[in-house]
C-alpha positions in Angstrom: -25.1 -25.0 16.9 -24.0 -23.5 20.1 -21.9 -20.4 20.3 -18.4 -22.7 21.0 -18.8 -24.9 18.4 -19.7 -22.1 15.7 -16.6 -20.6 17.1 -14.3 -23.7 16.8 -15.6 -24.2 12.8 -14.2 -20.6 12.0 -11.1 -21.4 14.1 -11.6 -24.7 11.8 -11.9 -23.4 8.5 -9.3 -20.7 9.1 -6.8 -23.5 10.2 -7.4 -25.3 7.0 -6.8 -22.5 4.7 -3.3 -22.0 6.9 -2.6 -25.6 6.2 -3.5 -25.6 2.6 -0.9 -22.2 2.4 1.3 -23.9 4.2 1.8 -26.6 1.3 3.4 -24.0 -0.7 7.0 -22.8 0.9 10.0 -20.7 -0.4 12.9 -23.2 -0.6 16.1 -22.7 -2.2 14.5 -20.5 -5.3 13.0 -18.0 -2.1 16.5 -18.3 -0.7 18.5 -16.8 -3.4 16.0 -13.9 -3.7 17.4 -10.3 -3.8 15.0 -9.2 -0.3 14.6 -5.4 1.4 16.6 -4.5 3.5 13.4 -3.8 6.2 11.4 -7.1 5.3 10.9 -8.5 8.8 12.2 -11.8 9.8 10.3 -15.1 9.4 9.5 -15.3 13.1 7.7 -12.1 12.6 5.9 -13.4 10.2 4.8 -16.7 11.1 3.5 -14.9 14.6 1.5 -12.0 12.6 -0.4 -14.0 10.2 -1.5 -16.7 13.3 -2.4 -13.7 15.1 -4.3 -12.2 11.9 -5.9 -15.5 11.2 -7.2 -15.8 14.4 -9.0 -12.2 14.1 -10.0 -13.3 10.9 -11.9 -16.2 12.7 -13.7 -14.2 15.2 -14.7 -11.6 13.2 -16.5 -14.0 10.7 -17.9 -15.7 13.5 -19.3 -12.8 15.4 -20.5 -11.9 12.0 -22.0 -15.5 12.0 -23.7 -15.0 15.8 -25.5 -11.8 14.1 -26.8 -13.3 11.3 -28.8 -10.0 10.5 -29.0 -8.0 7.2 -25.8 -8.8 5.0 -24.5 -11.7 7.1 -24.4 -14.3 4.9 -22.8 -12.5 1.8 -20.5 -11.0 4.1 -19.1 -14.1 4.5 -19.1 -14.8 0.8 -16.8 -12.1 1.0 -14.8 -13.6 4.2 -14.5 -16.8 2.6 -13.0 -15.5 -0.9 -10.6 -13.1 0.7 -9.5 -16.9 2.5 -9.5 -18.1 -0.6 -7.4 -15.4 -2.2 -4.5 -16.1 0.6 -4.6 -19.8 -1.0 -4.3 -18.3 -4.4 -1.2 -16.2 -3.2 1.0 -19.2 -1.7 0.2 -20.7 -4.6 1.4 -18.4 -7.3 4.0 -16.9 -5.1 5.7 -20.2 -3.5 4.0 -22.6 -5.9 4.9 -21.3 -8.9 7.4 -19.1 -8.3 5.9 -16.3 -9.6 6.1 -12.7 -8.0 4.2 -10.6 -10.2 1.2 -12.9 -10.8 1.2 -13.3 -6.6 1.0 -9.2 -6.7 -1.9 -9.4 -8.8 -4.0 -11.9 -6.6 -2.6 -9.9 -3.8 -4.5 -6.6 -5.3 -7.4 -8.9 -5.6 -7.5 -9.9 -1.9 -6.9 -6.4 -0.7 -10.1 -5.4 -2.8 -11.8 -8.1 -1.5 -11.1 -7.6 2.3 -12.1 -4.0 2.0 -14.9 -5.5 1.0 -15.2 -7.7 4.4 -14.4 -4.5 6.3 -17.0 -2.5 4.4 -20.0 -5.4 4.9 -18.6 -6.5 8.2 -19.8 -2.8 9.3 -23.7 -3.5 8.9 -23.7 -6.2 10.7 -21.2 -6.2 14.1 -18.8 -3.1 14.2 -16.3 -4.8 16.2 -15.9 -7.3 13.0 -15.1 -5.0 10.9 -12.6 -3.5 13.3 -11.2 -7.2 14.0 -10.5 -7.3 10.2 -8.4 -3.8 9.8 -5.2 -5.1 11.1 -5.7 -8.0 8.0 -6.0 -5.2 5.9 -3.3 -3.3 7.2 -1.0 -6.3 7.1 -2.1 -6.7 3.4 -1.0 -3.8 2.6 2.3 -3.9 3.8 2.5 -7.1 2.2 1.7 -5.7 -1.1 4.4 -3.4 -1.0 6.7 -5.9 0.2 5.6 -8.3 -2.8 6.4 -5.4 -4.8 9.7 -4.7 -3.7 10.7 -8.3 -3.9 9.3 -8.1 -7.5 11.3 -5.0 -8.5 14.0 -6.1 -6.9 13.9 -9.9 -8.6 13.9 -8.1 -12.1 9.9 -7.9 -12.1 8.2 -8.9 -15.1 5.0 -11.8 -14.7 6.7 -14.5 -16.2 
């Protein structure tokens, strides 16, 4: 496989795990929400997540073009932090459910620490590509919390 199309199947994959999260929305139930005063609007974060997911893609795939030392169970790692983002929607817009989303949000932090951490033996830059995801994360943990404190927390 030539170094476009390896390129195009992260871009690929990433743009399926956006569609798949993009099943699960906030309708009327998101709405009514009590929210921060600081969360930022929609538009803000619609662009930061394509701009996150499109890091996400190069960094696995410069990961991929290595292919040295940890490479392919870094992208274990890659692909179940992707998978964690699913897991999110899903509990958080699916189901409704703002403590439980926390929870798999703690697990996706963990786990792209982990991408930053294996990402480092094999292409520095990856790893650096990946630390505004993790960053983002972060912030969106605390938001999720807020929302959850706010909402009366509780898993249920």
């Amino acid at each position: 496989m030539n170094r476009m199309t390896s390129l195009l199947v992260f871009l690929a994959v990433v743009l399926v795990t956006v569609f798949i999260s993009s099943q699960f929305v906030g309708g009327q139930w998101y709405q009514s929400m009590h929210q921060p005063d600081w969360q930022p609007p929609a538009i803000v974060m619609t662009v930061v997540w394509a701009v996150l997911y499109v890091l996400m893609a190069v960094s696995a795939w410069l990961v991929w073009e290595n292919r040295r030392g940890t490479a392919m169970a870094s992208l274990f790692w890659w692909s179940l932090q992707l998978l964690l983002g699913i897991v999110w929607s899903w509990f958080y817009f699916g189901l409704e459910r703002i403590g439980w989303a926390m929870a798999v949000m703690t697990l996706w932090i963990v786990a792209s620490l982990i991408v930053v951490n294996v990402f480092r033996y094999t292409k520095t830059l990856a790893s650096v590509l990946m630390l505004p995801v993790l960053a983002w994360l972060v912030f969106s943990w605390i938001l999720n919390f807020t929302q959850w404190s706010l909402n009366g927390g509780g898993f249920g």
